[in-house]
PDB file of N, CA, C and O in Angstrom:
ATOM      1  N   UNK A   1     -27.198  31.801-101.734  1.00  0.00           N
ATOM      2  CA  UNK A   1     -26.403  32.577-102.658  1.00  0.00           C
ATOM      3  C   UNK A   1     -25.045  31.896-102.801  1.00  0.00           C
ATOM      4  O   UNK A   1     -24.359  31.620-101.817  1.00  0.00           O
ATOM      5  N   UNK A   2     -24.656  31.616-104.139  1.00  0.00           N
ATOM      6  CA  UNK A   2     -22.981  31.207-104.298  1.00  0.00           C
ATOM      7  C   UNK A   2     -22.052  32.421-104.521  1.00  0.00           C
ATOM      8  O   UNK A   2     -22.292  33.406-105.219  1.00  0.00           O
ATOM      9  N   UNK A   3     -21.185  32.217-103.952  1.00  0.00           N
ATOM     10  CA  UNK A   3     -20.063  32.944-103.654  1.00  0.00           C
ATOM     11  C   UNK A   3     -18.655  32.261-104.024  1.00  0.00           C
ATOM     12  O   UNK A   3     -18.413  31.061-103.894  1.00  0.00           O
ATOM     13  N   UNK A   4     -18.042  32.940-104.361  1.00  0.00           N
ATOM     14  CA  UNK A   4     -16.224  32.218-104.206  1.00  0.00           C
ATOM     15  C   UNK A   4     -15.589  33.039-103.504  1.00  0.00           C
ATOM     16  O   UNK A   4     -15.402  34.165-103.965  1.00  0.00           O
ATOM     17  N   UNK A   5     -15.193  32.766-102.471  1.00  0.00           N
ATOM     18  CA  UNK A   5     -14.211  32.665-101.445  1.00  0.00           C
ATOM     19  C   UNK A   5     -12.333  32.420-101.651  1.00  0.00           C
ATOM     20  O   UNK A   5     -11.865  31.401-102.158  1.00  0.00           O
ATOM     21  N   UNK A   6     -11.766  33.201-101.307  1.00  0.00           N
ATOM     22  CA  UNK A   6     -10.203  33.150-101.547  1.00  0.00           C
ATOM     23  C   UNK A   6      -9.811  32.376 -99.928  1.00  0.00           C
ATOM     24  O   UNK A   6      -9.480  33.171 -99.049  1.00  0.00           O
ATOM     25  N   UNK A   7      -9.843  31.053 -99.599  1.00  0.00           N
ATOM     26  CA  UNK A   7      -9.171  30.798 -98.556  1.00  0.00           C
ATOM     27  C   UNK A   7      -7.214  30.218 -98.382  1.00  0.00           C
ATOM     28  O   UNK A   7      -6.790  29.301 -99.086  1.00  0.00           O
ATOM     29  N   UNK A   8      -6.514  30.783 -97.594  1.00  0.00           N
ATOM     30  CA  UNK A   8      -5.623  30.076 -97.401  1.00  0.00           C
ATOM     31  C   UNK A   8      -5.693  28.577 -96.987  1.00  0.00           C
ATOM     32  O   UNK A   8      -6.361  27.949 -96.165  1.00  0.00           O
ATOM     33  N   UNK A   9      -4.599  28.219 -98.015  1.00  0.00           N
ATOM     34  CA  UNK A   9      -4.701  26.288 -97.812  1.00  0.00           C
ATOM     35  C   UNK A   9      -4.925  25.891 -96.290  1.00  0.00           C
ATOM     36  O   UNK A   9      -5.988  25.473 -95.831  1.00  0.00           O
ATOM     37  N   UNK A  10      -3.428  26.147 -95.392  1.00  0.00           N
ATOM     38  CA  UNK A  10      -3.617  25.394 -94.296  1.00  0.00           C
ATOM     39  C   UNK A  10      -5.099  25.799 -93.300  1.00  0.00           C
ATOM     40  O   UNK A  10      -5.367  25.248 -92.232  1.00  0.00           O
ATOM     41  N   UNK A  11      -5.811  26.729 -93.869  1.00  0.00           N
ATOM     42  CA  UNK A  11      -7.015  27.197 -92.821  1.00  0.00           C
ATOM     43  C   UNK A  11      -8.245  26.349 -93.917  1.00  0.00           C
ATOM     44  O   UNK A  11      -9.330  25.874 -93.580  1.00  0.00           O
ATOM     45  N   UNK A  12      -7.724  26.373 -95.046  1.00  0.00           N
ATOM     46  CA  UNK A  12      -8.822  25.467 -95.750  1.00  0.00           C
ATOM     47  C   UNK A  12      -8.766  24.007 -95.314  1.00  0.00           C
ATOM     48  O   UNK A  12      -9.772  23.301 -95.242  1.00  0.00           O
ATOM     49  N   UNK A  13      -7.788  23.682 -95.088  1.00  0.00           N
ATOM     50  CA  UNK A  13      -7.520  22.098 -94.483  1.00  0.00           C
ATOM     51  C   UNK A  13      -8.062  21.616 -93.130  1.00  0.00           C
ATOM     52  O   UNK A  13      -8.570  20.540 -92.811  1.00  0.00           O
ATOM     53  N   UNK A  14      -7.837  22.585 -92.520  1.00  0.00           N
ATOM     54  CA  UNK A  14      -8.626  22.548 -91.305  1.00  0.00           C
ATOM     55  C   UNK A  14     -10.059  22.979 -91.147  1.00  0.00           C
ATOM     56  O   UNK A  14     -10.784  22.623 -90.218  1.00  0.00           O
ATOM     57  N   UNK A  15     -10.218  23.350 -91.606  1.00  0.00           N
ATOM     58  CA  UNK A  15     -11.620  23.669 -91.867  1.00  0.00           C
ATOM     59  C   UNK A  15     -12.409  22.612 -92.091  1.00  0.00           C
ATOM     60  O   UNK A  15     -13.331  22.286 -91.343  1.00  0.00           O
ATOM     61  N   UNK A  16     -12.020  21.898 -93.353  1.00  0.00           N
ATOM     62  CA  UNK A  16     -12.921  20.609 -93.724  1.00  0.00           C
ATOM     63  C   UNK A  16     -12.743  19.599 -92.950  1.00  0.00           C
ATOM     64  O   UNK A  16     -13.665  18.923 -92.495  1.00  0.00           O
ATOM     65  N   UNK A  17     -11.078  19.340 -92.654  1.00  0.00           N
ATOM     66  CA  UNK A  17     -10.653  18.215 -91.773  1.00  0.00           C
ATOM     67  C   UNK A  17     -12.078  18.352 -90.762  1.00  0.00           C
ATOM     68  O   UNK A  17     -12.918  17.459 -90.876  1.00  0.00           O
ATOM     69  N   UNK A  18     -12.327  19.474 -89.785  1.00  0.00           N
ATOM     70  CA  UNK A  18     -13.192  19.738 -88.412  1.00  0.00           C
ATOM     71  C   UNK A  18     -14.736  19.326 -89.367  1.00  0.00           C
ATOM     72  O   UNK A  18     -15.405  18.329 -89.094  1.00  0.00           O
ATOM     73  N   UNK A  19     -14.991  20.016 -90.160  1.00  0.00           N
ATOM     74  CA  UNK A  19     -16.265  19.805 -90.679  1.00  0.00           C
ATOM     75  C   UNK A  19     -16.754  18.080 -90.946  1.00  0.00           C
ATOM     76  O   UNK A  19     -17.837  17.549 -90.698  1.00  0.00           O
ATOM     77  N   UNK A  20     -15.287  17.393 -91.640  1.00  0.00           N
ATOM     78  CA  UNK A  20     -15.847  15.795 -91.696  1.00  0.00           C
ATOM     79  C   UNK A  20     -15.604  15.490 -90.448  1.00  0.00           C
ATOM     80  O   UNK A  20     -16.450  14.650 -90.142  1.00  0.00           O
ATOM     81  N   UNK A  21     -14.643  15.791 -89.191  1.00  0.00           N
ATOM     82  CA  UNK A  21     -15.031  14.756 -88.109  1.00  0.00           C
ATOM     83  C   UNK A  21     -16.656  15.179 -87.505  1.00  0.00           C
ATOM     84  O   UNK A  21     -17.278  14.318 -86.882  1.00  0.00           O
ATOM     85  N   UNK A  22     -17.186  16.362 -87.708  1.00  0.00           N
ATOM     86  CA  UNK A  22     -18.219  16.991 -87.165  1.00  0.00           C
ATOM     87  C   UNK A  22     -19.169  16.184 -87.917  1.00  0.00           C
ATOM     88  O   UNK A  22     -20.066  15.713 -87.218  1.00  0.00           O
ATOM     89  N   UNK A  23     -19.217  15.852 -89.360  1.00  0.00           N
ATOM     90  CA  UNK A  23     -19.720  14.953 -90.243  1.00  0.00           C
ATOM     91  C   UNK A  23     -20.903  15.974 -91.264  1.00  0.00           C
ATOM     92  O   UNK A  23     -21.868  15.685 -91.972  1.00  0.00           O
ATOM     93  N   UNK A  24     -20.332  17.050 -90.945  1.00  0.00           N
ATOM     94  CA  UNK A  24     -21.393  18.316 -91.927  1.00  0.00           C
ATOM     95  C   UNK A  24     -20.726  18.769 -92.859  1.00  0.00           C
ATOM     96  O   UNK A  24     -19.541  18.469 -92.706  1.00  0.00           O
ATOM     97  N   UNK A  25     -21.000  19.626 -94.187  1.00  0.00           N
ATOM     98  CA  UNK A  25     -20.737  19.840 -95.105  1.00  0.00           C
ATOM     99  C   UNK A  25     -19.820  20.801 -94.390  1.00  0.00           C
ATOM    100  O   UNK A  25     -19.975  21.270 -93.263  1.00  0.00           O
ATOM    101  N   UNK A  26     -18.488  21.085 -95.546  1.00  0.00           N
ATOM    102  CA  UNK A  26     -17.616  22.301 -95.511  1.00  0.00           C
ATOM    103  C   UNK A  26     -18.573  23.369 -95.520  1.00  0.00           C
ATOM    104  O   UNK A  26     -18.724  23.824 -94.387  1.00  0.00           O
ATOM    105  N   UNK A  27     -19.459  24.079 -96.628  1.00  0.00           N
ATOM    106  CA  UNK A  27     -20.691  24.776 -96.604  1.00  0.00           C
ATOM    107  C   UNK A  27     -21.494  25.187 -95.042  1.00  0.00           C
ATOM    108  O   UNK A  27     -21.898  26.330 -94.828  1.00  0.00           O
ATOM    109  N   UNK A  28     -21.617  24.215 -94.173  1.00  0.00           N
ATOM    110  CA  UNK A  28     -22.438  24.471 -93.100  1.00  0.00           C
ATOM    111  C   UNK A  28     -21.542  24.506 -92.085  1.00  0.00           C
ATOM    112  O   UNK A  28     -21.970  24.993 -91.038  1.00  0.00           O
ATOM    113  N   UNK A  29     -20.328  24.098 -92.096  1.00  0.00           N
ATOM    114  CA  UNK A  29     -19.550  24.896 -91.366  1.00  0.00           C
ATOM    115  C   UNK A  29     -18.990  26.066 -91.371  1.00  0.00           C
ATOM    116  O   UNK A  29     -18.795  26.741 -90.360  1.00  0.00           O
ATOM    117  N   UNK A  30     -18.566  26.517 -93.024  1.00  0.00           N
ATOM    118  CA  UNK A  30     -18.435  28.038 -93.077  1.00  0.00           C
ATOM    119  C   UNK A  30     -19.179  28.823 -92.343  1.00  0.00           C
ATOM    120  O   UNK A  30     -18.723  29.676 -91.582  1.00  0.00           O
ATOM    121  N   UNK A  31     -20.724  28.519 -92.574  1.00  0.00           N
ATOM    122  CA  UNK A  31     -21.976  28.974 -92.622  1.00  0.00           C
ATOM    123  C   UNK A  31     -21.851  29.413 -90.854  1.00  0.00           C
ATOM    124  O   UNK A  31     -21.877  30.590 -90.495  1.00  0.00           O
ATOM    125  N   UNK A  32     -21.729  28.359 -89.970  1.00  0.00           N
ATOM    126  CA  UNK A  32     -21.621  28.426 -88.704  1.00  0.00           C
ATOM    127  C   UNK A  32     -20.934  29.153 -87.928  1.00  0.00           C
ATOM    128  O   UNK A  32     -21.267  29.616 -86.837  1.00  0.00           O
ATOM    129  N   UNK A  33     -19.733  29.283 -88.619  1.00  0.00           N
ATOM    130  CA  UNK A  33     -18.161  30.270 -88.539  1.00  0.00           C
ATOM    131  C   UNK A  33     -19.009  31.378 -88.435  1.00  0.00           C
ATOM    132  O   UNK A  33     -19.487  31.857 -87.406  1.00  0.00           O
ATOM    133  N   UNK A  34     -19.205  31.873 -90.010  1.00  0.00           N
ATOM    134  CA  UNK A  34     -19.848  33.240 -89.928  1.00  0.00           C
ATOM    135  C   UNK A  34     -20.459  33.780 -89.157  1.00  0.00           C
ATOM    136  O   UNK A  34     -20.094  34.769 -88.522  1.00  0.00           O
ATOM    137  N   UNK A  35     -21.959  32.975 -89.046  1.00  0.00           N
ATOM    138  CA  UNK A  35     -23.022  33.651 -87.900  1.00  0.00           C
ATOM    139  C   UNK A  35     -22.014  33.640 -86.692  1.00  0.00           C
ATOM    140  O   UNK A  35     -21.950  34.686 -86.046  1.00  0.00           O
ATOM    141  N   UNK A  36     -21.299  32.690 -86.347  1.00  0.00           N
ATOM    142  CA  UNK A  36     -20.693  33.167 -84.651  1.00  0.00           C
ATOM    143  C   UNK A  36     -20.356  34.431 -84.812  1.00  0.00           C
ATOM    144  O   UNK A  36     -20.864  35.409 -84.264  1.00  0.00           O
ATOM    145  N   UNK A  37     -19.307  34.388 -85.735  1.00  0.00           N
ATOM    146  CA  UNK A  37     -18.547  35.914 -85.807  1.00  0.00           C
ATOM    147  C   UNK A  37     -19.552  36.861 -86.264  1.00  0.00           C
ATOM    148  O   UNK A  37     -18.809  37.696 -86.781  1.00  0.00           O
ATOM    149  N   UNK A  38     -20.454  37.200 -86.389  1.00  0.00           N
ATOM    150  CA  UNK A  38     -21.377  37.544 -86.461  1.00  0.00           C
ATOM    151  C   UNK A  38     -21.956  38.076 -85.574  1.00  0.00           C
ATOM    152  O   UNK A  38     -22.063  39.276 -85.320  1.00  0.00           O
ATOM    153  N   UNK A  39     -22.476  36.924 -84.907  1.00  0.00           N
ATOM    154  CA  UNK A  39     -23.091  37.162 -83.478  1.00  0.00           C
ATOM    155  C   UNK A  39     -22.403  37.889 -82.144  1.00  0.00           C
ATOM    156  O   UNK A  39     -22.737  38.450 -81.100  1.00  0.00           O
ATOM    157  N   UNK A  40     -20.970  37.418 -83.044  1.00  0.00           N
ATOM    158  CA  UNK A  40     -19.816  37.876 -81.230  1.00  0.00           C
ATOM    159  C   UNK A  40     -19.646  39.620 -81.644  1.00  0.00           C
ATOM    160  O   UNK A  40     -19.737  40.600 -80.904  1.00  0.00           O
ATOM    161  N   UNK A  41     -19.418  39.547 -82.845  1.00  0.00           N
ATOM    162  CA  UNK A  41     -19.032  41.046 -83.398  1.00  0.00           C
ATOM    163  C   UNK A  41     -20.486  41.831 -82.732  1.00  0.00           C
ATOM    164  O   UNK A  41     -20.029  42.728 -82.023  1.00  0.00           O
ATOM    165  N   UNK A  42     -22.082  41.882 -82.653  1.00  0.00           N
ATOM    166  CA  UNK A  42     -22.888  42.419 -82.470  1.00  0.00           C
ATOM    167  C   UNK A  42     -22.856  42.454 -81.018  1.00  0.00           C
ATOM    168  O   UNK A  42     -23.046  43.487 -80.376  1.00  0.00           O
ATOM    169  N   UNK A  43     -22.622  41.351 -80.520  1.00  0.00           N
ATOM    170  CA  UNK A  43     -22.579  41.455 -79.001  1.00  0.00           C
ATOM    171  C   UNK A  43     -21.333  42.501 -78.308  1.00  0.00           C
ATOM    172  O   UNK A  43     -21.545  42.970 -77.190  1.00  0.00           O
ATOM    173  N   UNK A  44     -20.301  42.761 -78.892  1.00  0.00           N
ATOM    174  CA  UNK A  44     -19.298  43.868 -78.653  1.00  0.00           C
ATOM    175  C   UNK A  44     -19.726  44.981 -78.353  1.00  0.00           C
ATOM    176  O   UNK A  44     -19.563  45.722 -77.383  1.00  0.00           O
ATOM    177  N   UNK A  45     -20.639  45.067 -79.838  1.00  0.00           N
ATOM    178  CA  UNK A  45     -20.437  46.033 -79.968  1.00  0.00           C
ATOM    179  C   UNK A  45     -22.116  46.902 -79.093  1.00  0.00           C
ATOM    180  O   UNK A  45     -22.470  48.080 -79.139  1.00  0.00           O
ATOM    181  N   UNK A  46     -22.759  45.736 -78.412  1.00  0.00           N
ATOM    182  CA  UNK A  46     -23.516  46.165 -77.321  1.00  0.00           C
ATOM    183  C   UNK A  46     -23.170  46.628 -76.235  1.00  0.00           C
ATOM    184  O   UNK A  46     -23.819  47.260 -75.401  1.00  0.00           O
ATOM    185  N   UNK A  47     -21.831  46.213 -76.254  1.00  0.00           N
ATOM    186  CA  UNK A  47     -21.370  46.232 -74.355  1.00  0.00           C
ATOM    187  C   UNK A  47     -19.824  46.314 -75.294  1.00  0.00           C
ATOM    188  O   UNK A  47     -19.256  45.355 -75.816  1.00  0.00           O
ATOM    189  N   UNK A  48     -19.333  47.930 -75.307  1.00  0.00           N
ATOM    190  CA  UNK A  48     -18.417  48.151 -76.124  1.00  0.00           C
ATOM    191  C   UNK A  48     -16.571  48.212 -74.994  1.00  0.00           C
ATOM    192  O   UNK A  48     -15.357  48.234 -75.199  1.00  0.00           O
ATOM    193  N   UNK A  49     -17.686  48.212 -73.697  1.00  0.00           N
ATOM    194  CA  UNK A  49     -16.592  47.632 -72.767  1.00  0.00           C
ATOM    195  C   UNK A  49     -16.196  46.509 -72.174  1.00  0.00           C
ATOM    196  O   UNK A  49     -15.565  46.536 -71.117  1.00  0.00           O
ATOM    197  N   UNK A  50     -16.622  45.066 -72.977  1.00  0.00           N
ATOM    198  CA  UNK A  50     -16.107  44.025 -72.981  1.00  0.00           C
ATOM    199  C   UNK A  50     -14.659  43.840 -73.810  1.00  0.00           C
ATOM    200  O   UNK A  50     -13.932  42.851 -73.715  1.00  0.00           O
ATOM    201  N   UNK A  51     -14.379  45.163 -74.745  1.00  0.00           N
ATOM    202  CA  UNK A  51     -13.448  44.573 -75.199  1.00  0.00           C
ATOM    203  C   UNK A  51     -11.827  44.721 -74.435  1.00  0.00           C
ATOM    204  O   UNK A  51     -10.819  44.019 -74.510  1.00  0.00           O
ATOM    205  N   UNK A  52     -12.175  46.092 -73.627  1.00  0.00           N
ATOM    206  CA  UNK A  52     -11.374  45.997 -72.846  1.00  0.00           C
ATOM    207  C   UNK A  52     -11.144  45.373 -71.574  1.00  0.00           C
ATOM    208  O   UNK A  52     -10.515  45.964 -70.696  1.00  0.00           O
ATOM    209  N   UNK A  53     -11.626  44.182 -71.409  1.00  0.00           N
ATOM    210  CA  UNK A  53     -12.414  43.560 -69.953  1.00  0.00           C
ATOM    211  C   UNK A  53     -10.628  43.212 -69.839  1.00  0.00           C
ATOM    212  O   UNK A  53      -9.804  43.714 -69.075  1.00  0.00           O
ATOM    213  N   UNK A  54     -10.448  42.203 -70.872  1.00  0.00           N
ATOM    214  CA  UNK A  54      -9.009  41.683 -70.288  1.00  0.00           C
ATOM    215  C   UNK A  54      -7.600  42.913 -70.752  1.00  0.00           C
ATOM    216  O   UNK A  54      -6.453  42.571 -70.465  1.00  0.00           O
ATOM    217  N   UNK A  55      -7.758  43.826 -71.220  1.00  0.00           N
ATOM    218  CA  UNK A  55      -6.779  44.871 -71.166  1.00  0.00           C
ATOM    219  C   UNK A  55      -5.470  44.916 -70.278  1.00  0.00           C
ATOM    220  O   UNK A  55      -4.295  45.187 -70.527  1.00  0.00           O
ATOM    221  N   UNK A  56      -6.173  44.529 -69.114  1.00  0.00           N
ATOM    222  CA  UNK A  56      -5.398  44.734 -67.780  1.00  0.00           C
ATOM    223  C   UNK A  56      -5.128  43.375 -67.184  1.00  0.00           C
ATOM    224  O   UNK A  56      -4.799  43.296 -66.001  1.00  0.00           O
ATOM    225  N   UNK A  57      -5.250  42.294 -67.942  1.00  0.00           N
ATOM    226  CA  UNK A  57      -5.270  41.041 -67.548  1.00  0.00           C
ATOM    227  C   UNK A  57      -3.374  41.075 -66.910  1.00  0.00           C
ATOM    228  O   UNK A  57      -3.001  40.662 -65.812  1.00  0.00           O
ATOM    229  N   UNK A  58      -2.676  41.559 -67.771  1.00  0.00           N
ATOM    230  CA  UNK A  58      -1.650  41.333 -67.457  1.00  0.00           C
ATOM    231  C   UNK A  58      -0.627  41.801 -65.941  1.00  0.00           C
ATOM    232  O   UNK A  58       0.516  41.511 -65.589  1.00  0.00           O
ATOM    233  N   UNK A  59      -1.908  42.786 -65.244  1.00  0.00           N
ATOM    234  CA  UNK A  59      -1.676  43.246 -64.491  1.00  0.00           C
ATOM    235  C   UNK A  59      -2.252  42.111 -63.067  1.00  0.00           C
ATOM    236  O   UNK A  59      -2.236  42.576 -61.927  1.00  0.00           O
ATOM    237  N   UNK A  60      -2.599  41.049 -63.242  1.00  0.00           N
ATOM    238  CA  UNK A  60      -3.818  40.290 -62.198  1.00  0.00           C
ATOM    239  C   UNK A  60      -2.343  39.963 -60.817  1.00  0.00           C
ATOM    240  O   UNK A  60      -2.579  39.835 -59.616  1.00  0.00           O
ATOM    241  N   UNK A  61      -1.434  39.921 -61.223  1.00  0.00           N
ATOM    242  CA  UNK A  61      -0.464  39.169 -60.073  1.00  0.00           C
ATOM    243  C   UNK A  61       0.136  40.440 -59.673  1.00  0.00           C
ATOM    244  O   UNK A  61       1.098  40.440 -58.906  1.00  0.00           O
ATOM    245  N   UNK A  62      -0.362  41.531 -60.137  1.00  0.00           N
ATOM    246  CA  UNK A  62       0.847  42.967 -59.874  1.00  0.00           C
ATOM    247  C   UNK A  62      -0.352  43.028 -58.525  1.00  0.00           C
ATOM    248  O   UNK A  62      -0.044  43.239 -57.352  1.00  0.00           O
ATOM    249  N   UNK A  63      -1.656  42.803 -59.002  1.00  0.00           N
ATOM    250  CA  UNK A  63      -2.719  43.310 -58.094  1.00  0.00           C
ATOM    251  C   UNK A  63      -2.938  42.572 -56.605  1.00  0.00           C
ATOM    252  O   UNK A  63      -3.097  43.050 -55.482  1.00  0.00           O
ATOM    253  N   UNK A  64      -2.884  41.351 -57.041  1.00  0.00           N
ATOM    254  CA  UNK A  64      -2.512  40.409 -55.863  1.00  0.00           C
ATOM    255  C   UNK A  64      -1.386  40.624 -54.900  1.00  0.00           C
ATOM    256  O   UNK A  64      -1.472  40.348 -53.704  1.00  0.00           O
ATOM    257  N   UNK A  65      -0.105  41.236 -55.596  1.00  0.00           N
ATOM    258  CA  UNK A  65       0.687  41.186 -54.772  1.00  0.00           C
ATOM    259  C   UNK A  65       0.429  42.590 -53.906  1.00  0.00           C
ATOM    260  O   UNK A  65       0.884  42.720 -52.770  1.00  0.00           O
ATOM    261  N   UNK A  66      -0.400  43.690 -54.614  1.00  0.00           N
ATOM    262  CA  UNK A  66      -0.672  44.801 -53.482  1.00  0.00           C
ATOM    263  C   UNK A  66      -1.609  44.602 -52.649  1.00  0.00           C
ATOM    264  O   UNK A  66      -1.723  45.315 -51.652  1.00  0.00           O
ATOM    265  N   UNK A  67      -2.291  43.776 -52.870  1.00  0.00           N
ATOM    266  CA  UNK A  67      -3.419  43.469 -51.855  1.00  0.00           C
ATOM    267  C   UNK A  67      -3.312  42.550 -50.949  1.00  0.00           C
ATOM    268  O   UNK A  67      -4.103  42.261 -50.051  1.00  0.00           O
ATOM    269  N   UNK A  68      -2.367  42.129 -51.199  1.00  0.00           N
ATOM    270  CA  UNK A  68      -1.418  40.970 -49.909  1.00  0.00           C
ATOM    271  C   UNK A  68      -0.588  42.000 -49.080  1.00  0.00           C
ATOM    272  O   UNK A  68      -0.495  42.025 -47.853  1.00  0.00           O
ATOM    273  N   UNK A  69      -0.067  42.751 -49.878  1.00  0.00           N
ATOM    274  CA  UNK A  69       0.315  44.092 -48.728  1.00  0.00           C
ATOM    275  C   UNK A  69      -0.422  44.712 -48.306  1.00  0.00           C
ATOM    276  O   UNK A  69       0.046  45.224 -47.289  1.00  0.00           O
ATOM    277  N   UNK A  70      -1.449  45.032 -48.489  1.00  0.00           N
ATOM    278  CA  UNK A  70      -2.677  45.656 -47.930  1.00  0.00           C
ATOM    279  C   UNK A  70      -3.014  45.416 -47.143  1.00  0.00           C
ATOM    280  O   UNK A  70      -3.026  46.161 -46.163  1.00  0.00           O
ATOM    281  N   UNK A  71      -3.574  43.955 -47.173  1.00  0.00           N
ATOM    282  CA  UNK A  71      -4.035  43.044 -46.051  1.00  0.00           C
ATOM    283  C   UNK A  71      -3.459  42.784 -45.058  1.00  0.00           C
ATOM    284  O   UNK A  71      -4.080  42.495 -44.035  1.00  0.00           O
ATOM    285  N   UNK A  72      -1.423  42.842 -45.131  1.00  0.00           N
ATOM    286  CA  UNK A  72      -0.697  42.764 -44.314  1.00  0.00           C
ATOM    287  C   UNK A  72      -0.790  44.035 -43.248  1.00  0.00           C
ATOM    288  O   UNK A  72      -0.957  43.821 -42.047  1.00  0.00           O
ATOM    289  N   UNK A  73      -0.682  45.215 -43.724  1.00  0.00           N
ATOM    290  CA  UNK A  73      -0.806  46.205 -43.438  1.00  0.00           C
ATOM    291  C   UNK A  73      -1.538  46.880 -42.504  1.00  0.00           C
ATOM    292  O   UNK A  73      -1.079  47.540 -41.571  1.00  0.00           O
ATOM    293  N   UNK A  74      -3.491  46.575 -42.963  1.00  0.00           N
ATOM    294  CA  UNK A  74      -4.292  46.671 -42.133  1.00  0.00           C
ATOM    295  C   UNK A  74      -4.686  45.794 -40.862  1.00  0.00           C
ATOM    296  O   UNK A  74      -5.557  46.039 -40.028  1.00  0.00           O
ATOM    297  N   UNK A  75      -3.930  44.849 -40.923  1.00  0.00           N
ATOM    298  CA  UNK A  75      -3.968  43.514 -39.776  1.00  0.00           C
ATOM    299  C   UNK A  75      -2.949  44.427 -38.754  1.00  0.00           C
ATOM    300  O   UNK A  75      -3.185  44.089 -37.594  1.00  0.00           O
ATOM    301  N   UNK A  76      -2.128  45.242 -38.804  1.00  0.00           N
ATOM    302  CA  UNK A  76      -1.040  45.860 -37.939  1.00  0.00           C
ATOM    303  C   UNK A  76      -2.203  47.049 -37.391  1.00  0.00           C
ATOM    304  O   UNK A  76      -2.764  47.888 -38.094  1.00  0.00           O
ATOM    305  N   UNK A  77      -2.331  46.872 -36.208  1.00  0.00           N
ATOM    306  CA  UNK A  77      -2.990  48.399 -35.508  1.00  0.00           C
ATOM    307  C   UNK A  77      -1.731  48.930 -34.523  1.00  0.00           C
ATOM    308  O   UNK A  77      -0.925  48.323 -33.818  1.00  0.00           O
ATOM    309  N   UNK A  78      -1.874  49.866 -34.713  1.00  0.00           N
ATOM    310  CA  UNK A  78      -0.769  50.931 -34.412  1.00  0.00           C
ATOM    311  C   UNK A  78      -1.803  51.428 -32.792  1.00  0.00           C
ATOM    312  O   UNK A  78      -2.979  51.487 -32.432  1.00  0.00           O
ATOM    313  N   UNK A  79      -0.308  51.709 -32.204  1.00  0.00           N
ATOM    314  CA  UNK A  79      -1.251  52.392 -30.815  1.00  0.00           C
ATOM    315  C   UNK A  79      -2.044  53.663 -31.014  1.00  0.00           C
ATOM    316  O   UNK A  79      -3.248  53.834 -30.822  1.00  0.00           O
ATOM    317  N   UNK A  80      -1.451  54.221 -31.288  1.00  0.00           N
ATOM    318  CA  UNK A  80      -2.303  55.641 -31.134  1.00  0.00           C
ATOM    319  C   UNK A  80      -3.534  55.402 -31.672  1.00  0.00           C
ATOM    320  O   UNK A  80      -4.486  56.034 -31.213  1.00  0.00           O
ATOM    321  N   UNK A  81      -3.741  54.450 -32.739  1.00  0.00           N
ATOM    322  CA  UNK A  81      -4.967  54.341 -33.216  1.00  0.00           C
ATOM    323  C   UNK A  81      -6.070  53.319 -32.283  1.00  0.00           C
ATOM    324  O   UNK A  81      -6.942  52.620 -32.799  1.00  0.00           O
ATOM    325  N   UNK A  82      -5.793  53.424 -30.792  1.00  0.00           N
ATOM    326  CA  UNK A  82      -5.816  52.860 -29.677  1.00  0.00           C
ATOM    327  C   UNK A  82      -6.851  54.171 -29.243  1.00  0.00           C
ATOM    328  O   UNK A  82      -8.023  54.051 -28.888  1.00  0.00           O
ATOM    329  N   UNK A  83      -6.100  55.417 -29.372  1.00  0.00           N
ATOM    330  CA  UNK A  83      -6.202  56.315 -28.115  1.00  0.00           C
ATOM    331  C   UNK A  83      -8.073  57.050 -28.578  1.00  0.00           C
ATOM    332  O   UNK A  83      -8.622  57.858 -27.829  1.00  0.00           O
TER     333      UNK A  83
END
């Protein structure tokens, strides 16, 4: 099926630029684009809690640093916990 497409220049430039070093038509790279996004969008939306997987990414060194206290923590035995 032909279609016309509205692309912005600098994403059109790159586009083909990648497609001739790849050495395939602009066409079969669109083509390739799509189905990924395609494919990634269906896979989401199988496992609708991948999208929040990294949500909390920003939290990874907050977590480390409590679990280095943790670890510090439970290495200390207290006497009574002797008796």
């Amino acid at each position: 099926m032909k279609t016309t497409l509205e692309i912005p220049d600098p994403i059109f430039r790159r586009a083909k630029s990648v497609a001739a070093r790849r050495g395939i038509a602009l066409r079969a790279f669109v083509t390739e684009a799509v189905e990924e996004k395609l494919a990634a969008s269906s896979r989401a939306q199988e496992r609708p809690w991948v999208s929040l997987a990294g949500g909390l990414k920003h939290l990874h060194k907050e977590t480390l640093r409590i679990n280095e206290i943790m670890n510090r923590e439970f290495e200390k035995i207290d006497p009574e916990d002797w008796a």
